[in-house]
C-alpha positions in Angstrom: -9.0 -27.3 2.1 -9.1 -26.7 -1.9 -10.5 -23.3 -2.6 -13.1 -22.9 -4.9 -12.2 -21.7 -8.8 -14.5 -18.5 -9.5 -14.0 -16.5 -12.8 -14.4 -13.2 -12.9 -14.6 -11.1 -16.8 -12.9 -9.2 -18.7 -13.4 -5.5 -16.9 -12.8 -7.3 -13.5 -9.5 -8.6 -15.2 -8.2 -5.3 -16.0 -9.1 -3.8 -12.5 -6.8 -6.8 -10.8 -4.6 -5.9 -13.4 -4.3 -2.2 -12.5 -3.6 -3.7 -8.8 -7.6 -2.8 -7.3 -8.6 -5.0 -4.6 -12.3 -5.4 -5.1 -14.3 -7.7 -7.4 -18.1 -6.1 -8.3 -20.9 -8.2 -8.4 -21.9 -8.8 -12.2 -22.6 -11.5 -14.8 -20.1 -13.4 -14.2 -20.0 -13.3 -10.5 -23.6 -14.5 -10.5 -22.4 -18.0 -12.0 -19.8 -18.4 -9.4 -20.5 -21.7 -7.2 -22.5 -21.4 -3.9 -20.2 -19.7 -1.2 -20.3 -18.8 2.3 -18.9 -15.2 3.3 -15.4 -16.3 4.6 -14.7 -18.6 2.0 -11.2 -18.1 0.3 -11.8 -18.4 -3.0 -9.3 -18.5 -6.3 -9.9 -15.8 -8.9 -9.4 -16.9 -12.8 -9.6 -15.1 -16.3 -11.6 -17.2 -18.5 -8.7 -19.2 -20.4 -8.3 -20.5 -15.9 -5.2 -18.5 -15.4 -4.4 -17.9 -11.5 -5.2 -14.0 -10.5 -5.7 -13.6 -6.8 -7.0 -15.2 -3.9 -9.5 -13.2 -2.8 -12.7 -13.5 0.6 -15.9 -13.8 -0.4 -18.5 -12.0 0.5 -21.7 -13.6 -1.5 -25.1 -11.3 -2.1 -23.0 -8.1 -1.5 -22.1 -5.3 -4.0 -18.2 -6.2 -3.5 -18.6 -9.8 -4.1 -14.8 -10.5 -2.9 -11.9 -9.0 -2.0 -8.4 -9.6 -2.7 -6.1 -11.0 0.2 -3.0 -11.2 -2.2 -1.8 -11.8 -5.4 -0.6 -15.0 -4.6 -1.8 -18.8 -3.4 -2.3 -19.2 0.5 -4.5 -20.2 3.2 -5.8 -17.5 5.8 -3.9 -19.1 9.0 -2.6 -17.6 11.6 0.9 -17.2 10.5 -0.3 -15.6 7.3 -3.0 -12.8 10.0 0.1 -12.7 12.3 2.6 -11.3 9.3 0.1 -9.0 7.8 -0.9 -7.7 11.7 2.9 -7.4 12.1 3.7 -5.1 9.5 0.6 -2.5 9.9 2.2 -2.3 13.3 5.6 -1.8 12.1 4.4 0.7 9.7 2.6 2.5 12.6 5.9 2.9 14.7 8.0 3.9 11.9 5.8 6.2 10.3 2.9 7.4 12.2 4.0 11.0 14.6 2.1 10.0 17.7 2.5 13.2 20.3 0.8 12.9 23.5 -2.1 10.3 21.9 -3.5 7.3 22.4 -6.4 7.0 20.3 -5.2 5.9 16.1 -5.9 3.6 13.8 -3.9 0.0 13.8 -5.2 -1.7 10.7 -6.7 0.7 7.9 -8.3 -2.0 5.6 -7.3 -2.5 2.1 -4.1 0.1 3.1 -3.0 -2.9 5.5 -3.3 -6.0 3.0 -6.5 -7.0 4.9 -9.7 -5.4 2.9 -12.8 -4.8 5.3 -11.2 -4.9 8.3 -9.9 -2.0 10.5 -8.7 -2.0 13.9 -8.6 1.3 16.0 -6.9 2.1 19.4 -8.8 3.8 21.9 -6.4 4.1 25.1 -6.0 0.3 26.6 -8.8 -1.0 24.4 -9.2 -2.2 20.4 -12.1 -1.3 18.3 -12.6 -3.7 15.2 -14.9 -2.7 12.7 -15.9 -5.1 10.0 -16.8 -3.7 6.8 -17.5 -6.8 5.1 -19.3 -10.1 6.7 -16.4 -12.0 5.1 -14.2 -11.5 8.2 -16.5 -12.4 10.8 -15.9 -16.4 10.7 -12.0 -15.3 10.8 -12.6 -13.3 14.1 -11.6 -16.3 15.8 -8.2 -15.9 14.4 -7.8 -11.8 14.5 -9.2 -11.6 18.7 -6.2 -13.9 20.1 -3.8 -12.5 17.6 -4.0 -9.3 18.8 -4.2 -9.8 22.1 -1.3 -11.8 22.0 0.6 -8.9 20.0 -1.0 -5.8 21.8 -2.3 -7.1 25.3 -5.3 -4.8 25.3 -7.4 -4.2 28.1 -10.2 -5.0 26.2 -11.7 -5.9 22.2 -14.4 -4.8 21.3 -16.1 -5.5 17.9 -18.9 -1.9 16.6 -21.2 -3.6 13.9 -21.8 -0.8 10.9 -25.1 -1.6 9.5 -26.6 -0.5 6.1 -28.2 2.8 5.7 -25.9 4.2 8.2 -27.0 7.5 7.5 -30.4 7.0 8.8 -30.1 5.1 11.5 -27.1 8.2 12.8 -29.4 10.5 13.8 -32.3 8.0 15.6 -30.3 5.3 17.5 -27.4 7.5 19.7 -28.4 5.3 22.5 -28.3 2.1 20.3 -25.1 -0.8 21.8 -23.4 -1.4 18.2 -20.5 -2.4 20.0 -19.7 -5.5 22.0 -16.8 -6.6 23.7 -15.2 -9.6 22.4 -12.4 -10.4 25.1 -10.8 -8.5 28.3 -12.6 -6.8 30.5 -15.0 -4.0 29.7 -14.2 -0.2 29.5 -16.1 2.6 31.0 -19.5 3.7 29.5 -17.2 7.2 28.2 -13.4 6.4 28.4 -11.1 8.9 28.6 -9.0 9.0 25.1 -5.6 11.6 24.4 -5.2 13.3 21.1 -2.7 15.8 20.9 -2.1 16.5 24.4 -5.8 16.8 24.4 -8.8 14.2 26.0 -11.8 13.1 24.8 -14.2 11.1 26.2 -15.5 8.0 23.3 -17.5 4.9 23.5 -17.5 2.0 22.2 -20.8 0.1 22.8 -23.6 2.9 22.3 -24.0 4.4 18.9 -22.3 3.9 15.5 -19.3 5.4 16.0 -17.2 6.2 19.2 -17.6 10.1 19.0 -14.5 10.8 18.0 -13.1 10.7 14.3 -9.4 9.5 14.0 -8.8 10.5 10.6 -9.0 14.3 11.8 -6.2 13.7 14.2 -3.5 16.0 12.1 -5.9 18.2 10.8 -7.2 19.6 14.2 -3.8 19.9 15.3 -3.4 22.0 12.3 -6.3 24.2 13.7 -4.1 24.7 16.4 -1.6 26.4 14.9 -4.3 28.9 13.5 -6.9 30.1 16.1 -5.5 31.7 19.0 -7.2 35.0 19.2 -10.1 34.3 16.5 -13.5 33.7 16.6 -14.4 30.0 15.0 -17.8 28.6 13.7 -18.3 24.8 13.9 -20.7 23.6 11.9 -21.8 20.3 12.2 -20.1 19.8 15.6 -20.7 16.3 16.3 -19.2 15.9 19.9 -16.3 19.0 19.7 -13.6 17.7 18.7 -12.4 20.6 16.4 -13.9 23.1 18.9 -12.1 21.4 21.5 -8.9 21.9 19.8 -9.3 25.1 19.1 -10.9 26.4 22.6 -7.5 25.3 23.6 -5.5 26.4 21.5 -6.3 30.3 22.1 -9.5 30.5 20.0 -11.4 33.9 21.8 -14.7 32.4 21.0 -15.6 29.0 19.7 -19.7 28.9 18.3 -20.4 25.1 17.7 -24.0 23.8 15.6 -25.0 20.5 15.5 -28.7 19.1 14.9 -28.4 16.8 18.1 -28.6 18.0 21.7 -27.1 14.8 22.9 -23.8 15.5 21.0 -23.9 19.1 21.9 -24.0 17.9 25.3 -21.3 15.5 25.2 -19.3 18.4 23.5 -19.5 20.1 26.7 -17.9 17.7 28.5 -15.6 17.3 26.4 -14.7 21.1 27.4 -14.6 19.8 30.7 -12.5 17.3 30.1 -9.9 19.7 29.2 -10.6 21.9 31.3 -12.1 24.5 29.1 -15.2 25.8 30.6 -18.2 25.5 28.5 -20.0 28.8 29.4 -17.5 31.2 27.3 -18.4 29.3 24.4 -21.6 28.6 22.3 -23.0 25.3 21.8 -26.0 25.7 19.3 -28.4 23.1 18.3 -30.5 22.8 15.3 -30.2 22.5 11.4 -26.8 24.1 10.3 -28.4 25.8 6.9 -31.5 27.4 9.2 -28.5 28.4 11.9 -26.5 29.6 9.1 -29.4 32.1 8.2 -30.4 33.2 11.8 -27.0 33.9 12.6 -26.7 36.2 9.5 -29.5 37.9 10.7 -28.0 38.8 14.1 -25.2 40.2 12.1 -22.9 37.5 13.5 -18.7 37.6 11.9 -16.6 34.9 12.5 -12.5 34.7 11.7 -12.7 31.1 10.3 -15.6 28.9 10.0 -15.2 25.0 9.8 -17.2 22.4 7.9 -16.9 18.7 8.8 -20.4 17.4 7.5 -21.5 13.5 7.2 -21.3 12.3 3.8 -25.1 11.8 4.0 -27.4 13.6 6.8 -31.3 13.7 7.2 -33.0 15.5 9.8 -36.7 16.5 10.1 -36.2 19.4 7.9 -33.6 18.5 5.5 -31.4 16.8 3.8 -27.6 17.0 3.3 -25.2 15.4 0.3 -21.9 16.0 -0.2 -22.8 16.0 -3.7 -24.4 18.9 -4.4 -25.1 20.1 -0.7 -21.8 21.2 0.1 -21.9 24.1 -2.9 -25.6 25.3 -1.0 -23.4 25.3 2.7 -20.3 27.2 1.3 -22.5 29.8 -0.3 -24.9 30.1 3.0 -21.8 30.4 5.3 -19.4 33.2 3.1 -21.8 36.1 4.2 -20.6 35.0 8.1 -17.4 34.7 7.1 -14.7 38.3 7.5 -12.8 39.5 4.4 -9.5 37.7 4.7 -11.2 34.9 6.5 -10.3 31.2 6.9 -12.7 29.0 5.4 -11.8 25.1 6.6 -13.9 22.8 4.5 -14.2 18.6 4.5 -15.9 15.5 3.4 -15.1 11.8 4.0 -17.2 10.7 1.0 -15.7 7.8 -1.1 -17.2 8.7 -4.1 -16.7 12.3 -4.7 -13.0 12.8 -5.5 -10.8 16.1 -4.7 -11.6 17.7 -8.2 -15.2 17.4 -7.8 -14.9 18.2 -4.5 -13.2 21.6 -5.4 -15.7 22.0 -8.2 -18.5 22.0 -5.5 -16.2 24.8 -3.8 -15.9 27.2 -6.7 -20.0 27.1 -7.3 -20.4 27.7 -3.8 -18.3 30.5 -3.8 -20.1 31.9 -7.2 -23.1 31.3 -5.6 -21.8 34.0 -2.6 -20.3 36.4 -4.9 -17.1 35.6 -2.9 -13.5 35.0 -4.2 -12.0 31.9 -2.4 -8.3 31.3 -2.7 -7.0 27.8 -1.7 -4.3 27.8 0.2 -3.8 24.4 1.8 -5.1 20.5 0.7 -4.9 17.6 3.4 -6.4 14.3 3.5 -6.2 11.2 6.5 -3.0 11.0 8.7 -0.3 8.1 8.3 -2.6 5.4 9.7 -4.9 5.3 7.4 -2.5 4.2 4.4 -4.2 3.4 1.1 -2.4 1.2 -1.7 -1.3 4.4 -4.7 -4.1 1.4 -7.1 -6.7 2.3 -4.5 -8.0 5.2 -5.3 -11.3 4.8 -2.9 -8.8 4.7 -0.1 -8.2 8.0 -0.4 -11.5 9.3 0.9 -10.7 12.3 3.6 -10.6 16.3 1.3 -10.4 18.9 3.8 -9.4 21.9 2.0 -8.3 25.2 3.5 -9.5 28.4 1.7 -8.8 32.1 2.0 -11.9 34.5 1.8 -11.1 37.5 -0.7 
């Protein structure tokens, strides 16, 4: 089938220039011809010379996205190769110990922008972050059946204004499997030696963040024998990790009950029991302040906050927020202290993201000295011209 000519402008030039992968609705966009997302289409400069060949994705803010630099047609040959080698890189690169539960295909860091694919023990999770993939499912389900032989695929829609729709619709089916046969309402998931229970029809996402997987295990290495604050627990996984790796006392907060429930089975699940921990629910700033009122210490506390959060009583941005929480938590935190910070938002880089540290830490009165940067493990790869695809900062910090 001959693939519609569409010519992007000058700035869009340079960025596929520079190697980026996403065209930006603009101008020039808007006089494109009449697409369905799907569509391969053929990227020109304005003199017609051949760029990319790129999915299109019409009446969204990324209007298309590169599938390579060259001519081709999305078969199944073309899916199987790129499929192939995100395997290959996961077996060759990716340090796998006692886990079943990583990420397959990472997106643009795979050659295959919008897509991700994610392993939860015998069943696959795709995630499409762009409507362009969805006519192309029909190629990706047997595909990877045929090179995995899953259990089960199962497809978790991601919405717009996730970050509302978080905190109301827990009990919400998002997922829904696609072929094989159907896993448990919570299945049983190992990560570091460790299980977790995840699912993959209710909510928005599975209850169990991948890109964390060397960074808790990191926690590990740190705890035994101190006490940690969670804030912003979700369903435990950090305190999980750290329960079992020797922490004496593990406080987790997180504005929903349901998660702080499901973080006590997770205890459960590992044997761990519940009751010599704390599991607190409510706001973390007001549970910040009550806590420094019952004179509570802690040895390191941990921050793992959504990008975005709103809850009947406030609301959280990286941007901004993150200086408010440092500053709230350093008065809970012992001299010497470990303070673990992150944020998986795209659009604040590392620099701004340290910048947010340091007025936190004026705010407190506080000396912080960092002493470790991390980001995402080895399968969730990001092309070095991608600089979005480095989203994950979780920066370790010593309390002077």
């Amino acid at each position: 089938m001959k693939q519609q000519r569409c010519i992007v402008g000058p700035e869009s030039v340079r960025m596929l220039e520079l190697g980026h992968p996403w065209i930006i609705a603009d101008r020039y966009t808007k006089q494109w011809p009449a697409g369905r997302a799907g569509d391969l289409v053929e990227l020109t400069d304005e003199q017609g010379r051949f760029l990319a060949t790129a999915l299109l994705d019409p009446g969204e803010r990324i209007v298309a996205r590169v599938l390579d630099r060259q001519r081709l047609r999305l078969d199944g040959d073309w899916l199987a190769q790129r499929l192939r080698r995100a395997l290959q890189l996961r077996r060759d690169h990716t340090i796998l110990a006692d886990t079943d539960a990583y990420r397959l295909v990472n997106g643009e860091g795979d050659g295959l922008p919008g897509l991700t694919v994610d392993r939860y023990g015998d069943h696959l999770m795709i995630q499409l972050y762009s409507g362009a993939w969805r006519p192309h499912l029909r190629l990706v389900v047997p595909l990877l059946d045929e090179l995995l032989q899953p259990k089960g695929i199962y497809e978790k829609s991601r919405p717009q204004q996730t970050r509302e729709l978080e905190a109301l619709n827990e009990e919400k089916r998002y997922g829904r499997l696609l072929a094989g046969s159907a896993a448990p309402a919570r299945l049983t998931v190992r990560e570091n030696g460790l299980s977790f229970l995840v699912e993959l029809e209710r909510g928005l996402n599975t209850g169990l963040f991948l890109d964390q997987r060397n960074n808790r295990r990191d926690l590990m290495g740190r705890v035994a024998g101190k006490r940690l604050l969670n804030l912003f627990a979700y369903t435990g996984a950090f305190s999980v990790a750290a329960a079992a790796a020797g922490a004496s006392r593990v406080t987790g907060v997180d504005v929903s009950a349901g998660y702080s429930d499901w973080a006590k089975e997770n205890f459960g699940a590992n044997r761990l029991n519940p009751k010599r921990h704390d599991f607190l629910v409510g706001d973390c700033l007001a549970v910040l302040g009550e806590l420094q009122r019952q004179g509570k210490r802690y040895d390191i506390i941990l921050m793992d906050p959504p990008s975005f959060s709103t809850t009947a009583r406030s609301r959280f941005t990286t941007r901004g927020g993150t200086a408010d929480l440092v500053a709230t938590a350093l008065p809970l935190l012992e001299s010497g202290g470990l303070l673990i910070t992150s944020s998986n938002h795209q659009k604040v880089d590392l620099a701004d993201y340290l910048k947010e540290l340091r007025r936190g830490a004026l705010q407190a009165k506080s000396e912080l000295r960092v002493i470790g940067l991390a980001g995402q493990p080895e399968d969730f790869p990001y092309p070095v011209t991608f600089p979005e695809g480095r989203y994950l900062k979780y920066a370790l910090s010593v309390k002077g």
